[in-house]
C-alpha positions as CSV (number, residue, x, y, z in Angstrom):
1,X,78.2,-33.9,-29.3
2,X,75.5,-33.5,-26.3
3,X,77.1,-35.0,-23.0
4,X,74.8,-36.7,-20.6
5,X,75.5,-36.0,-16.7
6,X,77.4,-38.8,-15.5
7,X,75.9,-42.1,-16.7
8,X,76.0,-45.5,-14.3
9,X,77.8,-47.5,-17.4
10,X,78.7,-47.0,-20.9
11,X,78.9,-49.5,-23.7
12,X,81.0,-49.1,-26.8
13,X,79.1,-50.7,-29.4
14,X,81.6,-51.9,-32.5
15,X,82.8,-54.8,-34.6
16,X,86.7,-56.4,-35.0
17,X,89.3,-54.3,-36.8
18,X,87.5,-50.9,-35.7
19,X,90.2,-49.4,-33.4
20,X,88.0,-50.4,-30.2
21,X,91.4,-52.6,-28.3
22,X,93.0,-49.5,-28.4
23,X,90.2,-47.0,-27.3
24,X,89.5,-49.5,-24.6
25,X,93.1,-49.4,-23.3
26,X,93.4,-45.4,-23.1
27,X,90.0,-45.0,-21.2
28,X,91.0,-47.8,-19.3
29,X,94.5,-45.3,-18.2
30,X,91.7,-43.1,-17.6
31,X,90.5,-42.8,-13.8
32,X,87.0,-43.2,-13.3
33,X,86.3,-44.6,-17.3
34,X,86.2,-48.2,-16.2
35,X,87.7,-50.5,-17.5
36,X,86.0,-51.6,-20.9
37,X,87.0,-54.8,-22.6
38,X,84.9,-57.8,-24.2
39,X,82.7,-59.0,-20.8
40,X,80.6,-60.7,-23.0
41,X,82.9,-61.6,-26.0
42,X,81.6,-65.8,-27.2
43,X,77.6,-66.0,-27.3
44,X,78.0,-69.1,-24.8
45,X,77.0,-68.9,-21.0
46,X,79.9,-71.7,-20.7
47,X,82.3,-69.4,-21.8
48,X,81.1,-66.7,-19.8
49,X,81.5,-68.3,-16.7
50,X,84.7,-69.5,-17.7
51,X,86.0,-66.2,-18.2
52,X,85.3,-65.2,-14.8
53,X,86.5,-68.9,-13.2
54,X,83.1,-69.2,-11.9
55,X,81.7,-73.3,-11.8
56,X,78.5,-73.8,-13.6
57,X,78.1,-76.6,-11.0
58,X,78.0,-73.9,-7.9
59,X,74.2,-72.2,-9.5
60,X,70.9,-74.1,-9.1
61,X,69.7,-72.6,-12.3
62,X,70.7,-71.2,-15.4
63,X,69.2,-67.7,-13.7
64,X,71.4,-67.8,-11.3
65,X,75.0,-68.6,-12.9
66,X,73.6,-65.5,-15.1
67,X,73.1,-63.4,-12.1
68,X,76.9,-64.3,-10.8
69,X,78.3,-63.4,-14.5
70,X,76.7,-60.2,-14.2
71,X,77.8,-59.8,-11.0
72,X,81.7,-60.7,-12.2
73,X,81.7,-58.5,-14.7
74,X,80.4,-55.5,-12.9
75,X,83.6,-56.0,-10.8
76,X,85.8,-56.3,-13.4
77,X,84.3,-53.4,-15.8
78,X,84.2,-51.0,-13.1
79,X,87.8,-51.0,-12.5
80,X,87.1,-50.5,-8.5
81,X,85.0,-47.3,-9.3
82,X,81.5,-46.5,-10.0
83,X,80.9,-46.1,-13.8
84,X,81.2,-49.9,-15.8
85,X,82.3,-49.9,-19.0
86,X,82.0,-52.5,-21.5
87,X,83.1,-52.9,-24.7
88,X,80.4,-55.2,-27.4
89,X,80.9,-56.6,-30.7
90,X,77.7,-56.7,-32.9
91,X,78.5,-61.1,-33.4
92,X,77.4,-61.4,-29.7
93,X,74.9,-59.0,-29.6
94,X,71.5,-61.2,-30.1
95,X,72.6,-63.5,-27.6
96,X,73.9,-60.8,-25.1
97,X,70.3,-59.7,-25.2
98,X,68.9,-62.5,-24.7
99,X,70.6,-63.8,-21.8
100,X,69.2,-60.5,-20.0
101,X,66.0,-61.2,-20.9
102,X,66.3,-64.5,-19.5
103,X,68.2,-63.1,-16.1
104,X,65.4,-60.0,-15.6
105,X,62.1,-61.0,-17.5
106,X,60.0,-59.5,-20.0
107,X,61.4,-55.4,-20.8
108,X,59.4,-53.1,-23.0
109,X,63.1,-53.0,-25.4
110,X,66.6,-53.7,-25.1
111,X,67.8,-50.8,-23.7
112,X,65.6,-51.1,-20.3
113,X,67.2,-54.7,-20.1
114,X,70.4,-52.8,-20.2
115,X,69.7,-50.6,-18.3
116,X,68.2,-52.9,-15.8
117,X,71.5,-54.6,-15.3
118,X,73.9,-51.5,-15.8
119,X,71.9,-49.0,-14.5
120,X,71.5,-45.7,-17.2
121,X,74.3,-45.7,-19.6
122,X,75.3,-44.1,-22.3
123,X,76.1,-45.5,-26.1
124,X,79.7,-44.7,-28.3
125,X,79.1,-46.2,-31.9
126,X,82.9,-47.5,-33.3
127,X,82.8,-47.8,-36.7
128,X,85.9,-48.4,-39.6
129,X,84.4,-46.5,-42.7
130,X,87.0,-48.4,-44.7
131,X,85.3,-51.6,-44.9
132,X,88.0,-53.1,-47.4
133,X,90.2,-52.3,-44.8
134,X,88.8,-53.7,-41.9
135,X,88.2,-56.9,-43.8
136,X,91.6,-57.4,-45.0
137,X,93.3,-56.5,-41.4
138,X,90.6,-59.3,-39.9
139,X,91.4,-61.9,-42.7
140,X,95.4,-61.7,-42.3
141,X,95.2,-61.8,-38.2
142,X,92.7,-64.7,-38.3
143,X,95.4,-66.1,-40.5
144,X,98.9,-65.0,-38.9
145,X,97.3,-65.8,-35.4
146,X,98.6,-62.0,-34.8
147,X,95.9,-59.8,-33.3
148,X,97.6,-57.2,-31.7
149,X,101.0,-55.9,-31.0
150,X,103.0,-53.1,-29.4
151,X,104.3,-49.9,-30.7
152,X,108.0,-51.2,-29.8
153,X,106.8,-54.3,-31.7
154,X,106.3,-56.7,-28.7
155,X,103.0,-59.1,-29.5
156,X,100.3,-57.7,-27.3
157,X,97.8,-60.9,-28.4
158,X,98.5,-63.6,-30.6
159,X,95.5,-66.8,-30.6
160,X,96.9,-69.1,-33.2
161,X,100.7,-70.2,-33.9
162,X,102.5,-68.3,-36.5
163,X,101.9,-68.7,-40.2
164,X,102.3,-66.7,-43.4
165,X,99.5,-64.6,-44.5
166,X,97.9,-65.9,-47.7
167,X,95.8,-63.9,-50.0
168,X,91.7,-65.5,-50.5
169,X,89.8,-62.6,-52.3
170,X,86.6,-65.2,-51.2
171,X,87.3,-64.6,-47.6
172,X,88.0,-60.5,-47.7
173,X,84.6,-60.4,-49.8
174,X,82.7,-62.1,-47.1
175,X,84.6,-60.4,-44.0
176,X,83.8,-57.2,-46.0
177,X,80.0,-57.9,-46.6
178,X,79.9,-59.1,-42.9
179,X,81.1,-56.1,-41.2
180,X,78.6,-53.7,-43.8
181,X,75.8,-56.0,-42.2
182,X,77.0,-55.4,-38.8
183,X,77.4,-51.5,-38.9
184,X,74.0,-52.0,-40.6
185,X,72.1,-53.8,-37.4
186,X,73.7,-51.4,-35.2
187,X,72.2,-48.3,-36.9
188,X,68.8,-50.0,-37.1
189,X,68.9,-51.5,-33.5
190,X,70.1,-47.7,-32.7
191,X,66.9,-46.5,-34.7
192,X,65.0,-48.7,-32.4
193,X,65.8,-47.8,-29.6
194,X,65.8,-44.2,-29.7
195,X,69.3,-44.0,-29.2
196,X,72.1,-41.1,-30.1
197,X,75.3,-43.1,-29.5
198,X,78.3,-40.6,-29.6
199,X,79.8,-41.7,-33.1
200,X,83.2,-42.3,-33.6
201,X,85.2,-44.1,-36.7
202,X,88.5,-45.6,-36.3
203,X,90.1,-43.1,-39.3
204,X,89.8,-40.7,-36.9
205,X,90.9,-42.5,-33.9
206,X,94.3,-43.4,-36.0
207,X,94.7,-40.2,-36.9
208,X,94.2,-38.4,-33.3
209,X,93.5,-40.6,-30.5
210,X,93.5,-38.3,-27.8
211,X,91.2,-36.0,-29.2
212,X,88.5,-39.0,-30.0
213,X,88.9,-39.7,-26.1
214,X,88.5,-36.5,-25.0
215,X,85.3,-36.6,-27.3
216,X,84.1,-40.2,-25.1
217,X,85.0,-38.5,-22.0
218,X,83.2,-35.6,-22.8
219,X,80.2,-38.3,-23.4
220,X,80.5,-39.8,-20.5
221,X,80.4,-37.1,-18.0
222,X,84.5,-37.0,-17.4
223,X,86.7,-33.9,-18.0
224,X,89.4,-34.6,-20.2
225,X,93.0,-35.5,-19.3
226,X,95.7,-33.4,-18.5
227,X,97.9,-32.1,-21.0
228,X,100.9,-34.6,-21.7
229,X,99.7,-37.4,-24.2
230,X,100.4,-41.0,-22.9
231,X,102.2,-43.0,-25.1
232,X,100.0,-45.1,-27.8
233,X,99.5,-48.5,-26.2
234,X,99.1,-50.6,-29.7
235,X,100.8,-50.1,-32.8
236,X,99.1,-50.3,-36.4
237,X,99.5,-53.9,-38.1
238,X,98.7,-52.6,-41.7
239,X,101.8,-53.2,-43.8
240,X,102.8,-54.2,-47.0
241,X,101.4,-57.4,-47.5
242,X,97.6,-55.3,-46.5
243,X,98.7,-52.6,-48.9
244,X,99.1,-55.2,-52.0
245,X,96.0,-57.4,-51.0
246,X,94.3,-53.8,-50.9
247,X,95.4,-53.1,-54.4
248,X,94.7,-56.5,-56.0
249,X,91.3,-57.2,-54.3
250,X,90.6,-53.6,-55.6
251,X,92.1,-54.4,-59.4
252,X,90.1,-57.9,-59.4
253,X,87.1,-56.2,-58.4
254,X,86.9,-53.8,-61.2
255,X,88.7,-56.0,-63.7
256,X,86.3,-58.9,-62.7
């Protein structure tokens, strides 16, 4: 994979379920790698400036509550050092993209507007290739309210009150066709833009996750870390319950 010199930001582009909570927590462990998360996360500039306490009432113009959101999450991406990192999911995308046109004017492509408000950056692609997968783990979180959770099984993130996962072959179909559409736009909008994102896929991030950092650090400009692996700071949520709705979805598929 080429390394650039050291870039001025980076920007892992991915969708839910791809591994990119736990890649964002070991480069954030990482000194130097920023501290990537979801800056931009709801297409909403209300939302936005909530995330960052800021008072739509305190900006003149829309312009400038854009500027101060930019601003905030320059901070908070940077991690108190120089290179921002920020982690985008493709749902967000158009409007991300659009809010920076609005904030810097007419650009001759996305990446300038990026670039323009991040300074050069470099591009990690994040992808599940188990699509199936990826839909069914999205599907029974949305449902349990259970996003994430700790290797000692403490619940890292949980946005809904408990409740019992229920199999809907409708809604793992649709999740499914709608992250193949995402890792679609990305490719094209890479295409576009004449950009060669290091490529990563969650299988592989599973399977060795220090390794698939060294690779982003490698990307980025950064020497890898020591020797001494970290402890994993999320654990897997696949179980049984993902292992039968695998098999049935599967068995309906081809029996249907």
């Amino acid at each position: 994979d080429s390394a650039m010199t050291m870039p001025d930001a980076y920007i892992l582009c991915t969708s839910p379920r791809s591994g990119g909570t736990l890649l964002c927590h070991l480069l954030r462990a990482v000194p130097g790698a920023g501290h990537p998360g979801s800056h931009f996360h709801d297409p909403s500039l209300d939302d936005w400036l909530d995330d960052y306490n800021l008072d739509r009432a305190d900006y003149v113009t829309r312009q400038d509550a854009l500027a101060a959101v930019v601003a905030a999450a320059r901070r908070l991406g940077s991690g108190g050092g120089d290179l921002f990192a920020l982690r985008l999911q493709r749902h967000s995308f158009a409007f991300f993209i659009q809010q920076l046109g609005h904030l810097y004017g007419p650009a001759p492509d996305d990446r300038s507007l990026i670039e323009t408000a991040f300074g050069r950056t470099a591009f990690v692609h994040l992808t599940r290739q188990d699509k199936l997968a990826q839909a069914i783990s999205f599907v029974k979180a949305e449902q349990t309210g259970l996003w994430h959770r700790a290797p000692d099984g403490r619940e890292i993130e949980r946005l809904a009150p408990p409740r019992a996962p229920a199999y809907d072959a409708g809604a793992i179909a649709h999740t499914r066709d709608l992250f193949e559409d995402m890792d679609r736009d990305w490719e094209a909008w890479f295409a576009r833009e004449g950009i060669a994102p290091l490529r990563l896929t969650y299988e592989a991030l599973a399977l060795d996750p220090h390794a698939e950092l060294a690779r982003v650090l490698g990307h980025i400009g950064l020497p890898s870390p020591p020797e001494g692996e970290p402890p994993l700071p999320v654990a897997k949520l696949a179980d049984a319950t993902s292992q039968d709705w695998t098999t049935r979805f599967l068995s309906e598929e081809i029996g249907g």
